[in-house]
C-alpha positions in Angstrom: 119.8 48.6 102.6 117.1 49.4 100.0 116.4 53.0 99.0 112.5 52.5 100.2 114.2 51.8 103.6 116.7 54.2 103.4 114.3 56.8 102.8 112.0 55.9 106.1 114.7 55.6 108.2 115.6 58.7 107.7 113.1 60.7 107.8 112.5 59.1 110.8 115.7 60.6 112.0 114.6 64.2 111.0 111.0 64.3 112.5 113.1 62.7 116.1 115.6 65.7 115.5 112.6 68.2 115.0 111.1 66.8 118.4 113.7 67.1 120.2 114.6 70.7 119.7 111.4 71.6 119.8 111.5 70.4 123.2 114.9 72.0 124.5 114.1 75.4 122.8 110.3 75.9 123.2 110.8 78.9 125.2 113.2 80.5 122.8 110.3 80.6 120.1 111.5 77.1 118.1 109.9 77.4 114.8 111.9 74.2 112.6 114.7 73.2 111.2 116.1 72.3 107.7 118.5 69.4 107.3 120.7 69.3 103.8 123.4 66.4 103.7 126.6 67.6 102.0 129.9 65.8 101.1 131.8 67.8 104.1 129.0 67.3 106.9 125.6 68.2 108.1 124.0 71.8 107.3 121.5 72.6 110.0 119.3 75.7 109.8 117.0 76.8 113.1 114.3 78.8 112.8 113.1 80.4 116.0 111.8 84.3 117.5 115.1 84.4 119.9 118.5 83.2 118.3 120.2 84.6 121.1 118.8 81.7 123.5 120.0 79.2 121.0 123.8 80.4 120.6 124.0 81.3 124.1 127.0 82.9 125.5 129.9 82.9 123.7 128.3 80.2 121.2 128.4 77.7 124.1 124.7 76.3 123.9 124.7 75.9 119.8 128.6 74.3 120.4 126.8 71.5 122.7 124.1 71.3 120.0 126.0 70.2 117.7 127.7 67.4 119.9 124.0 66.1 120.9 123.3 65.6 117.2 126.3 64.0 116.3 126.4 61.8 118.9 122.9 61.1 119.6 121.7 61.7 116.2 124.7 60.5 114.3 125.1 63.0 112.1 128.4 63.8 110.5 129.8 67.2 111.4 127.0 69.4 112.2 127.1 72.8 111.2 124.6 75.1 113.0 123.2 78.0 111.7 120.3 80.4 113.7 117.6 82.4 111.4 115.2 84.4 113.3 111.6 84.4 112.3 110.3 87.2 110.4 106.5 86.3 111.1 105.9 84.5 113.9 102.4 85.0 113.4 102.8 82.8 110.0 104.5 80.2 111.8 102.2 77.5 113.2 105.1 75.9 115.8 105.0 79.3 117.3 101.1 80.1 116.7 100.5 76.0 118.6 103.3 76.8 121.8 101.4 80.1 122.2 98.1 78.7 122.7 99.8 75.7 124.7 101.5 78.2 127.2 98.2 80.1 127.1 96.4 76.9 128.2 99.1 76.3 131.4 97.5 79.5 132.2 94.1 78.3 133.1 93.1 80.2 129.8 89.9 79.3 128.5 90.6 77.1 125.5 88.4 79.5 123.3 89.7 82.1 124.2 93.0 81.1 122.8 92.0 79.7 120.1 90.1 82.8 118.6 93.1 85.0 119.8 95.3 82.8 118.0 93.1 82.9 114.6 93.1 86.7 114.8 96.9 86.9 115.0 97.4 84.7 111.9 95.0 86.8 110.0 96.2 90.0 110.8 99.2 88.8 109.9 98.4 88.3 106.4 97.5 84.9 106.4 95.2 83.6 103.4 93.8 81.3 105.8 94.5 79.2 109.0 92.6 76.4 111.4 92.9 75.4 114.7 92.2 72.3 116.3 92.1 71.8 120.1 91.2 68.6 121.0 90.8 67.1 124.7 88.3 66.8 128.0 87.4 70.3 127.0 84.2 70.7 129.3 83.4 67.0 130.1 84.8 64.0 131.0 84.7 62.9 127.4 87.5 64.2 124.9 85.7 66.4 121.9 87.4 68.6 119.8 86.6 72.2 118.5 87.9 73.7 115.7 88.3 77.5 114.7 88.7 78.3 110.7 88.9 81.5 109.3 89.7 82.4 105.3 90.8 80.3 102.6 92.4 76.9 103.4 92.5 73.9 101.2 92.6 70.0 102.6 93.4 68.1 99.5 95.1 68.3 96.2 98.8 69.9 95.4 98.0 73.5 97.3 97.5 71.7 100.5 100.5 69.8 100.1 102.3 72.2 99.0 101.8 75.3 100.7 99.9 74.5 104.1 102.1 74.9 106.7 101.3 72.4 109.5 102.5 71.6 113.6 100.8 69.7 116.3 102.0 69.6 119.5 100.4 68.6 123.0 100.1 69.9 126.5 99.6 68.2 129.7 96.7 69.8 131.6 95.0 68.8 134.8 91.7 66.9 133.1 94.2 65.5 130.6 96.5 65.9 128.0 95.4 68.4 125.1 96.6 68.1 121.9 96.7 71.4 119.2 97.0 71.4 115.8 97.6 74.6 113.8 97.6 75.1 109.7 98.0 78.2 108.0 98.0 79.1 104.8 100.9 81.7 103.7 99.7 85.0 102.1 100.9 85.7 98.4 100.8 81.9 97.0 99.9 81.6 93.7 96.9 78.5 93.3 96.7 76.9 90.1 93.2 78.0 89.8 93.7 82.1 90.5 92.5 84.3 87.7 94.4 87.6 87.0 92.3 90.6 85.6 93.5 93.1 83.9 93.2 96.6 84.8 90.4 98.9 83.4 92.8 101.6 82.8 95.0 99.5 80.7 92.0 97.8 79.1 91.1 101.5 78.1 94.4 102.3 76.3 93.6 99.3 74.0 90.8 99.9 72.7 91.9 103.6 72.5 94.9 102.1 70.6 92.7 99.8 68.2 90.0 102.7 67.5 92.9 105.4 66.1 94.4 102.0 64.1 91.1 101.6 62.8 90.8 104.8 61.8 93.7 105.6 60.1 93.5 102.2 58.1 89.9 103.7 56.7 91.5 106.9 55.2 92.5 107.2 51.9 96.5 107.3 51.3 96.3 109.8 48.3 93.4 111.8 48.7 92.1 114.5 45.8 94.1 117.9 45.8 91.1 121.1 45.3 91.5 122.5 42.2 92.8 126.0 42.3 91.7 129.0 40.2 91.9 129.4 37.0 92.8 125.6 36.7 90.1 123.6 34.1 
């Protein structure tokens, strides 16, 4: 097998993993996973709001995830670990099943949408879009789309920090299909200028003025001449 191949096939294997517990644990707030191959097995790390529903009782639920994976999935000794969401506002798999859910309860799509963008921004987010796409008002499918802050759609920073999840909901005139990108708060771009603070700015040139100063006097200056003295 080539290494171009390999490479496909499995992240292939990944996004089918990511689909399918987003599936079985929507309702305990799924938020991702991270896969890591290691020489003794499979590291698996789940994000999600509600661990709890994940381990289950006595560790009986995540004991059963782990056969699924290795048997369905094929991976090699599986070890599951839970890690509860700090932010779930900052998470766009929990931001996009929140609007979905809101949607199976005949809410108006913008509505949810521009409750959604709040959230994110209150959260702290530099910047986050929504896309709801569907039969909307007609029997034609449009799209609408709700932006708010900073959010870039090419180059390294959107690559690199936009955070990303679509998912789709089956609806009376139709299936809808949401998309959700937000931008994390505190990421350093590549263009950001740093200014530095007039206080500080003031101590320099306090600092170079008394340098400046004593560099113009005179080391040995002239004693006065006391009395009596020619």
């Amino acid at each position: 097998m080539s290494v171009t191949k390999h490479f496909i096939e499995d992240s292939i294997k990944k996004a089918g993993i990511d689909e399918f517990l987003w599936k079985e644990f929507e309702r305990a707030g799924y938020g991702g996973v991270d896969i890591v191959r290691t020489p003794l097995g499979t590291n698996i790390v789940i994000y999600a709001m509600r661990p709890g529903i994940i381990i289950g009782r006595g560790g009986a639920t995540i004991k059963n995830l782990a056969r699924i994976l290795e048997e369905k999935f094929g991976l090699p000794n599986p070890q599951i670990s839970v890690a509860e969401i700090e932010v779930p506002e900052l998470n766009p798999r929990v931001m996009a099943s929140r609007i979905a859910s809101a949607l199976r309860r005949n809410v108006h799509f913008r509505r949810a949408g521009f409750w959604a963008l709040s959230r994110i921004m209150e959260a702290g987010a530099m910047g986050a879009e929504i896309i709801i796409s569907g039969k909307l008002r007609t029997e034609r499918a449009r799209s609408e789309k709700f932006r708010a802050g900073y959010l870039p759609k090419s180059g390294d920073p959107a690559m690199k920090y936009v955070k990303t999840a679509v998912t789709h909901v089956q609806l009376k005139p139709g299936v809808f299909g949401i998309k959700v990108s937000i931008m994390p708060p505190n990421v350093k771009l590549p263009d950001q200028i740093e200014f530095l603070e007039e206080e500080a700015a003031k101590e320099e040139s306090e600092e170079t003025v008394e340098a400046a100063s004593e560099s113009s006097t005179p080391e040995s200056a002239e004693k006065p001449k006391e009395e009596g003295e020619e």
